[in-house]
C-alpha positions as a LaTeX table, in Angstrom:
\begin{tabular}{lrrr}
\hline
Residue & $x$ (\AA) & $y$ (\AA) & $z$ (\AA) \\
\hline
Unk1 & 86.00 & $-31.15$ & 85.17 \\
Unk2 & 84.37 & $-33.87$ & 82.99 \\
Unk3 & 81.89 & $-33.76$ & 80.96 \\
Unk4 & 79.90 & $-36.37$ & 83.44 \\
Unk5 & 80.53 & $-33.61$ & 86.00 \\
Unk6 & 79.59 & $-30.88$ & 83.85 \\
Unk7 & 76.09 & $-32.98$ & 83.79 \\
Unk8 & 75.40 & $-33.70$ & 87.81 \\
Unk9 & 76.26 & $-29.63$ & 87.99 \\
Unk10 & 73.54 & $-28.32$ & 85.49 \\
Unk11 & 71.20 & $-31.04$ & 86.88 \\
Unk12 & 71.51 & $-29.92$ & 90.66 \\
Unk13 & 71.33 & $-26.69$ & 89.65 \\
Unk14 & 68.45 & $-26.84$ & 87.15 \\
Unk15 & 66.19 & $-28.85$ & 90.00 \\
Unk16 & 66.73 & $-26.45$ & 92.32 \\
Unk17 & 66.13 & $-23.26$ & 90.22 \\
Unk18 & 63.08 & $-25.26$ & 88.79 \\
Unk19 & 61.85 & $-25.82$ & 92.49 \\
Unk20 & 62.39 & $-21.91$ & 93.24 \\
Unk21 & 59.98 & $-21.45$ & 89.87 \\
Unk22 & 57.26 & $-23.74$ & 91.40 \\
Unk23 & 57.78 & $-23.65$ & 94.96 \\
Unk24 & 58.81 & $-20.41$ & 95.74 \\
Unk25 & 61.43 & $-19.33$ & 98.01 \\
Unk26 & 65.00 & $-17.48$ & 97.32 \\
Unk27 & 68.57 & $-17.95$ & 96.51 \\
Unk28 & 71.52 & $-19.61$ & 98.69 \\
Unk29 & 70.78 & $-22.70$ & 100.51 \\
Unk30 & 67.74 & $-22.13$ & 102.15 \\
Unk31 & 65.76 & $-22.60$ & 99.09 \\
Unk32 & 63.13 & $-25.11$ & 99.63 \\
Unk33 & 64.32 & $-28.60$ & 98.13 \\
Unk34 & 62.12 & $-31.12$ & 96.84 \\
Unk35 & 62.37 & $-32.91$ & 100.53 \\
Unk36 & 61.19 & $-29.81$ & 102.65 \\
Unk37 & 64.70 & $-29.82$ & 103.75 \\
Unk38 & 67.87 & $-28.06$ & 103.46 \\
Unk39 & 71.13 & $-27.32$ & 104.70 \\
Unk40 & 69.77 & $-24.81$ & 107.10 \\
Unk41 & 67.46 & $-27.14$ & 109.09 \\
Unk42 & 64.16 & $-26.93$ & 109.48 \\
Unk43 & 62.61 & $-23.47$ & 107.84 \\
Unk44 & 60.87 & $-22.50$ & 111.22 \\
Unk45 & 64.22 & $-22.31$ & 112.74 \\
Unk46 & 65.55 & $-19.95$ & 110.20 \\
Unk47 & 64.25 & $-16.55$ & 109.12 \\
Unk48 & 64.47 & $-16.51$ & 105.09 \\
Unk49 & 65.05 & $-12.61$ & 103.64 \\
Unk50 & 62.34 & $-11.83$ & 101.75 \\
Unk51 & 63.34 & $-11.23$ & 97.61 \\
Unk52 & 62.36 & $-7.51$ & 98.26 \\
Unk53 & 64.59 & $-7.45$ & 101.38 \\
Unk54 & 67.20 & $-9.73$ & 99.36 \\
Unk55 & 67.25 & $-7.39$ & 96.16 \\
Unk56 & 66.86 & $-3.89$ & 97.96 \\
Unk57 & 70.12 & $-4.64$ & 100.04 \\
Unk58 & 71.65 & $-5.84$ & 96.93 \\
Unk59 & 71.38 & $-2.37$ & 95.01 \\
Unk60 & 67.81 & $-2.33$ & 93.47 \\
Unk61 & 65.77 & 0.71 & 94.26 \\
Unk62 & 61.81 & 0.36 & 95.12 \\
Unk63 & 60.98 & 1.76 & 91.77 \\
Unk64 & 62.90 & $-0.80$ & 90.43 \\
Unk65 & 60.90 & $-3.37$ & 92.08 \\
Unk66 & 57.92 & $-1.78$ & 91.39 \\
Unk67 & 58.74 & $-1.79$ & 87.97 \\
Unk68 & 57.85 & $-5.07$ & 87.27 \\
Unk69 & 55.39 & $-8.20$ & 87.44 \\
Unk70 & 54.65 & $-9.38$ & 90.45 \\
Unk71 & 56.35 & $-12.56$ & 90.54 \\
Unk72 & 59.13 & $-11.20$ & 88.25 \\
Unk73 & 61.68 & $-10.03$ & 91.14 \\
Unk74 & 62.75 & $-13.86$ & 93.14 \\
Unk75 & 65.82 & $-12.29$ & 94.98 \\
Unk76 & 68.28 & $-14.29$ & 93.22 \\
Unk77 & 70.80 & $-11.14$ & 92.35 \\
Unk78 & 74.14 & $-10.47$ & 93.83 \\
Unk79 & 74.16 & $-7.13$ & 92.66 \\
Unk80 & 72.43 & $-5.20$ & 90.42 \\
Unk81 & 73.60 & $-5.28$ & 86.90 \\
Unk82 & 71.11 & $-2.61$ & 85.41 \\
Unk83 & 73.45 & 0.09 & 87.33 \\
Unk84 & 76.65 & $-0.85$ & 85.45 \\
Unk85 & 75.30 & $-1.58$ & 82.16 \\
Unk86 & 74.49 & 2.09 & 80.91 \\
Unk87 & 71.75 & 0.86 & 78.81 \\
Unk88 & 70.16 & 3.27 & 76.10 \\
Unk89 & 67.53 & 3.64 & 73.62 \\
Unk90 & 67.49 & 0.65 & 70.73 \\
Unk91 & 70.09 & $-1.29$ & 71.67 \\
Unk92 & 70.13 & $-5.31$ & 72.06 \\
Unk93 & 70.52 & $-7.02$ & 75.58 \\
Unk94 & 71.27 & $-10.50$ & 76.20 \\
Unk95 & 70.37 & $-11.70$ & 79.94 \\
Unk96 & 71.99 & $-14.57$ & 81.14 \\
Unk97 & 70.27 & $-17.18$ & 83.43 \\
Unk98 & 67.27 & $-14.30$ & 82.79 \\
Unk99 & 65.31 & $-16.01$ & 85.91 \\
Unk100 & 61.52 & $-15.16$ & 85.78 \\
Unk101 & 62.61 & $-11.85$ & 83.55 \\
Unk102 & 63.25 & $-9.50$ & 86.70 \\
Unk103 & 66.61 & $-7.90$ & 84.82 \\
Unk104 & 65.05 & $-8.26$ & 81.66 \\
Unk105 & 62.29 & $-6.39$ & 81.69 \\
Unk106 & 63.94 & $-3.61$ & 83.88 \\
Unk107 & 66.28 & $-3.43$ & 80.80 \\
Unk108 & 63.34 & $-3.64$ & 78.24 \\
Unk109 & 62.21 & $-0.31$ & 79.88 \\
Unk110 & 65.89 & 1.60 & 78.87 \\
Unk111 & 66.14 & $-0.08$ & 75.48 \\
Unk112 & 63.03 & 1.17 & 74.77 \\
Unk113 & 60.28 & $-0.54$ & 71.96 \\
Unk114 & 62.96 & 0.11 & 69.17 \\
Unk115 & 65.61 & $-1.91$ & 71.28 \\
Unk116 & 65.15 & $-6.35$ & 72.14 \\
Unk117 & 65.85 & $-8.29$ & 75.07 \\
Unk118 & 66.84 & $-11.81$ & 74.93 \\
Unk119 & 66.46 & $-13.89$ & 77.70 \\
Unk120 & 68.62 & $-17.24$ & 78.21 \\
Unk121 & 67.76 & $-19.73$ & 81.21 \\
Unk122 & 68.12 & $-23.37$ & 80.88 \\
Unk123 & 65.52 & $-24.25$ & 83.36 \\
Unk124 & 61.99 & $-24.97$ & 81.67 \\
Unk125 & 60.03 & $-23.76$ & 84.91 \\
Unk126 & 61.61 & $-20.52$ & 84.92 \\
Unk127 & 61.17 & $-19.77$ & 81.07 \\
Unk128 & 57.40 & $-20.70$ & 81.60 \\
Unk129 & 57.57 & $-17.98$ & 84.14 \\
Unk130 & 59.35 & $-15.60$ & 82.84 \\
Unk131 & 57.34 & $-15.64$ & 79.89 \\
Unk132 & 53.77 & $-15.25$ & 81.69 \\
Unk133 & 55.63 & $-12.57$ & 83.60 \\
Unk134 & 55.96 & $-10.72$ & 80.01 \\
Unk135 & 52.53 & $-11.48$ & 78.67 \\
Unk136 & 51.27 & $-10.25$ & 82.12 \\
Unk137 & 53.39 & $-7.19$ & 81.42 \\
Unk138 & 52.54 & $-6.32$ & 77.85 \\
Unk139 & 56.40 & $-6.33$ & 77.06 \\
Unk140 & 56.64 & $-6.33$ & 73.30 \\
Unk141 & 60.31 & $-6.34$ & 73.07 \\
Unk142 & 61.72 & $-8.97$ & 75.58 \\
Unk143 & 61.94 & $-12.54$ & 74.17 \\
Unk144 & 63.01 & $-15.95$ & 76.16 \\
Unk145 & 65.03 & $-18.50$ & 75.00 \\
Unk146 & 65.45 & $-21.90$ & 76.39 \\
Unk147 & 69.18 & $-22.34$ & 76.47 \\
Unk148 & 72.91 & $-23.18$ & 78.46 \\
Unk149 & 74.94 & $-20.46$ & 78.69 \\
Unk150 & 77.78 & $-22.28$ & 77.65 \\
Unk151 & 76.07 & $-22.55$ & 74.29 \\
Unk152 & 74.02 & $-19.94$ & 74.04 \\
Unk153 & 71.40 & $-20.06$ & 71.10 \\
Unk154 & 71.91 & $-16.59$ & 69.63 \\
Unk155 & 73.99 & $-15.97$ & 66.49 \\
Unk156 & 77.04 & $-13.70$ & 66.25 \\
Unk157 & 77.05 & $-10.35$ & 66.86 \\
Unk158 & 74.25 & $-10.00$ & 67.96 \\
Unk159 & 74.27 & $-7.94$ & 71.67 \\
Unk160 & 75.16 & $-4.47$ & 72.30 \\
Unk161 & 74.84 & $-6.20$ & 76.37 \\
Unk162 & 75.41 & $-8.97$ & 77.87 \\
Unk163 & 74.01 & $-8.81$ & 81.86 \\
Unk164 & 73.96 & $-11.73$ & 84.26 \\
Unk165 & 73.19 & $-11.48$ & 87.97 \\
Unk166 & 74.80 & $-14.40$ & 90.02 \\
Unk167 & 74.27 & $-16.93$ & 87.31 \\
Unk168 & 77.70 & $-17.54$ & 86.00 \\
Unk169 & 79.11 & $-18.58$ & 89.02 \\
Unk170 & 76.64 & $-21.79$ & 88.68 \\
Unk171 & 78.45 & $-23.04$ & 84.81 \\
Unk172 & 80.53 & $-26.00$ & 85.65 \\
Unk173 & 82.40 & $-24.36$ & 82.44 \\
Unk174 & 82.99 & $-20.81$ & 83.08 \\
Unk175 & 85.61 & $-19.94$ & 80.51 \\
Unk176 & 83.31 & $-21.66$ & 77.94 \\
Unk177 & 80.61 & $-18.86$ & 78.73 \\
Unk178 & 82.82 & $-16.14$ & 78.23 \\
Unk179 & 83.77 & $-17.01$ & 75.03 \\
Unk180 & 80.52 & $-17.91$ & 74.22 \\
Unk181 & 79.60 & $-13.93$ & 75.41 \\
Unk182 & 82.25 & $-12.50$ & 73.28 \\
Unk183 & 81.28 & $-14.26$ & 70.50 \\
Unk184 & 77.43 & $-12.80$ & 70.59 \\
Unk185 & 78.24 & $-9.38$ & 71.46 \\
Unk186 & 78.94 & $-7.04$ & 68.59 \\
Unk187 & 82.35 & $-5.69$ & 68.45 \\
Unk188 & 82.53 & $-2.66$ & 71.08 \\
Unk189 & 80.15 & $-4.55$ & 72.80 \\
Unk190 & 80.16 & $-4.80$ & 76.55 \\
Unk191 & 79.69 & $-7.34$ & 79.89 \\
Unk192 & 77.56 & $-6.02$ & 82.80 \\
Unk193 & 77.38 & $-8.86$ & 85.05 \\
Unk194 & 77.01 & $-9.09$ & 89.22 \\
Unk195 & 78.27 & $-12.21$ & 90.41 \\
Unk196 & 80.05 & $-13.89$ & 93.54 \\
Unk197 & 83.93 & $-14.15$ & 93.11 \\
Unk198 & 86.01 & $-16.42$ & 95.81 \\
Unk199 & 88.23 & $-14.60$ & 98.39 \\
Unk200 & 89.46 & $-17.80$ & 99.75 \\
Unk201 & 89.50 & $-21.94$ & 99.06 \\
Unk202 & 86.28 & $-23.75$ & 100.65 \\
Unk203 & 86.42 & $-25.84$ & 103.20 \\
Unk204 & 86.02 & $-29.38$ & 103.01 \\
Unk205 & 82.34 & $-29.43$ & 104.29 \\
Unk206 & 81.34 & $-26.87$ & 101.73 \\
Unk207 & 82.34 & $-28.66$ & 98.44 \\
Unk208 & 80.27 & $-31.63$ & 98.14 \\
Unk209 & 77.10 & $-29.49$ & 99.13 \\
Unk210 & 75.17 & $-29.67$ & 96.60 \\
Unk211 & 72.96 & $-26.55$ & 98.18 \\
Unk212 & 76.14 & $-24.31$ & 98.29 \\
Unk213 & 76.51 & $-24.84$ & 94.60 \\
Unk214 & 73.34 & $-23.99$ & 93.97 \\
Unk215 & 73.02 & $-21.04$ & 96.24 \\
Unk216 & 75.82 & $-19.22$ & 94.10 \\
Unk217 & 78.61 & $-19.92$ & 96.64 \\
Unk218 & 81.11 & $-23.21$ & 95.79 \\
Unk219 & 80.52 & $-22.64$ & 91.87 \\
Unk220 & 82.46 & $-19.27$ & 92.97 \\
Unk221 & 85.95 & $-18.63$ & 91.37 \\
Unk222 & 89.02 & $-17.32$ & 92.06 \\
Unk223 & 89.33 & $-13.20$ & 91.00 \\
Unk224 & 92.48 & $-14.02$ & 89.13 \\
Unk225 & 91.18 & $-17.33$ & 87.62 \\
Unk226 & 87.88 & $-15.29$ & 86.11 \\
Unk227 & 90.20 & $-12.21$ & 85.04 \\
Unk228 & 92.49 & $-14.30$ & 82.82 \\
Unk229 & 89.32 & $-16.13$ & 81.57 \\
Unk230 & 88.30 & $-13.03$ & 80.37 \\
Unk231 & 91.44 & $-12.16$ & 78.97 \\
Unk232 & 91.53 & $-15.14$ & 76.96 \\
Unk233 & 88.40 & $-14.86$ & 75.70 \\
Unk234 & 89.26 & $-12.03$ & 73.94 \\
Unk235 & 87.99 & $-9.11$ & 76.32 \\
Unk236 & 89.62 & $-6.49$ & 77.14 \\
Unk237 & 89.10 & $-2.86$ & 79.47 \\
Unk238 & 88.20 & $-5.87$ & 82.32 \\
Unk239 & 87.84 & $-4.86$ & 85.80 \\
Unk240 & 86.84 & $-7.09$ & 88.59 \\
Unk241 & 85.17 & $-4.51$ & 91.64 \\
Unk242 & 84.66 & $-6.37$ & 94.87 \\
Unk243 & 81.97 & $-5.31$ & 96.95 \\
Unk244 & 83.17 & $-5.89$ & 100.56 \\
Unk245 & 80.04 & $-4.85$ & 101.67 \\
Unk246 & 78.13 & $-7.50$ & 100.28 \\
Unk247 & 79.18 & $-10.15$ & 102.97 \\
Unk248 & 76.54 & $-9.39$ & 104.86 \\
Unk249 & 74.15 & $-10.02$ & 103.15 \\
Unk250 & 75.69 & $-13.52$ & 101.66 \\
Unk251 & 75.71 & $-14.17$ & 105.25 \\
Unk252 & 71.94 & $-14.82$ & 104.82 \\
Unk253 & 71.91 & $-16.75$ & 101.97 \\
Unk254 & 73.17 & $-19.85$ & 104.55 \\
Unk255 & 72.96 & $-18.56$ & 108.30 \\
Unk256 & 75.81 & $-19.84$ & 110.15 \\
Unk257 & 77.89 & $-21.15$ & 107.97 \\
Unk258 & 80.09 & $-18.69$ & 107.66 \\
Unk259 & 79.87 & $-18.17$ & 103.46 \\
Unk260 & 80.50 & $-15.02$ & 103.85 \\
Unk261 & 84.18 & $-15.60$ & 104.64 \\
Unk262 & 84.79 & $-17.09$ & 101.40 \\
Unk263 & 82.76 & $-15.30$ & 98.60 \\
Unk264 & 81.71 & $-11.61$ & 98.11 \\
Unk265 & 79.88 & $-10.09$ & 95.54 \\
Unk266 & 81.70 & $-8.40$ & 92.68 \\
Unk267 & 80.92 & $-6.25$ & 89.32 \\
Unk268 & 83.04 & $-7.26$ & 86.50 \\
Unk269 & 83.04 & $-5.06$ & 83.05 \\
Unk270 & 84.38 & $-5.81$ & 79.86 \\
Unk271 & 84.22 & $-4.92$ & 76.21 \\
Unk272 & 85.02 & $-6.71$ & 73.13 \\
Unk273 & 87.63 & $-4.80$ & 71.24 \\
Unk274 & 86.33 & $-2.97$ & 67.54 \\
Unk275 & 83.06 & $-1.03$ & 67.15 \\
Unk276 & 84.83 & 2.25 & 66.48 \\
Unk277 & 83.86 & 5.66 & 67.19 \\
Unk278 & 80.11 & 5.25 & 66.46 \\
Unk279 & 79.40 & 2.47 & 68.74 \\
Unk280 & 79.27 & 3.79 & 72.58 \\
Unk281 & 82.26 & 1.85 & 74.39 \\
Unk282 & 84.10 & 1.97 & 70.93 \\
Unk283 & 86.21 & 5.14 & 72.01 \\
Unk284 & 87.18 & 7.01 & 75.66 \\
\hline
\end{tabular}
């Protein structure tokens, strides 16, 4: 892809995740767009999943939800990275494409006031959220950082955790994020992410949509693509765990149009080699 591409991608994603931040509404295509439109037709003809609805079927538990800001949880997961990520007391997290700070903060609360939270989105309306959502919270140990994933601004070394919920699928430059993740974790550090992996090529309707890209479903890759991505990065200990399950409720992210024939929801693990024995992922 070229770097003009690369461009149109982060700009059709960033308006629409700006309009979610300002407008309201959820993830997949039925997002409200800046014309009242959409690729679902008109919004009284389609019932829209509430984020509750959205994030309870997608793992998160009502104290979960509870757990945070109102305005915090948008229903843009895939999964539900704080299950995976066996978060503990002090460490660092970095969340990618942190949203209005729903993972975040729900990770602030295991790291605990001696551990930090970073939180990358490259969307201005959802930073300005996310960080009301965090003074409205009191959290003292969850940052936000304007930033691309693909060049994240944190130094080396620097994350015991990298999570991400259905973000990376949107990078026009996926293998650029990894090794940009591998870089800022410490060594025995480890990936947590949720995302949407492709079971089968799109159709020809689906890939100049520019609401299927940014409803996490065309920016979707290929398990064996993303696995040697990660390979190459440097990762190792990957596993890629489709969730067949999850079809069903992709299904609703763009009623009948069948998207849940071609993507599913997936955890995918991974630590970066070193950290020895005192580090937790450093030994089995």
């Amino acid at each position: 892809m070229s770097d003009t591409n690369h461009h149109d991608v982060r700009k059709t994603v960033r308006e629409s995740y700006a309009t979610i931040a300002t407008q309201g509404g959820n993830s997949g295509c039925c997002a409200p767009t800046a014309d009242g439109g959409g690729c679902c037709g008109p919004s009284d003809d389609v019932e829209i999943p509430s984020a509750e609805q959205m994030s309870a079927f997608f793992g998160y538990s009502s104290e979960e939800m509870a757990a945070v800001p109102e305005g915090a949880n948008l229903g843009l997961g895939c999964g539900n990275p704080q299950a995976i990520a066996d978060m503990t007391a002090g460490e660092v997290v970095i969340d990618l494409g942190a949203g209005a700070g729903f993972d975040a903060f729900l990770a602030a609360g295991k790291v605990g006031p001696n551990g930090h939270v970073i939180g990358i989105d490259m969307t201005h309306e959802m930073l300005a959220k996310a960080r009301a959502n965090a003074e409205k919270g009191g959290y003292k140990n969850v940052e936000f950082r304007l930033g691309e994933i693909e060049y994240m601004p944190v130094a080396d070394d620097t994350a015991d955790v990298i999570i991400s919920n259905c973000v990376i699928n949107l990078s026009p430059n996926k293998p650029q994020v990894l090794r940009e993740a591998f870089r800022v974790l410490k060594p025995g550090g480890r990936l947590a992410i949720s995302d949407v992996v492709a079971t089968a090529p799109f159709p020809d309707d689906f890939r100049d949509d520019d609401h299927l890209l940014s409803g996490c479903v065309t920016g979707a890759s290929m398990v064996d693509d993303l696995q040697t991505w990660l390979e190459d990065a440097g990762f190792e200990r990957v596993l890629i765990d489709i969730k067949e399950e999850s079809r069903a409720g992709i299904a609703d992210w763009a009623p009948g149009r069948g998207v849940e024939k071609y993507v599913v929801s997936a955890i995918i693990t991974a630590t970066k080699p070193g950290g020895g024995c005192g580090s937790q992922s450093g030994c089995c």
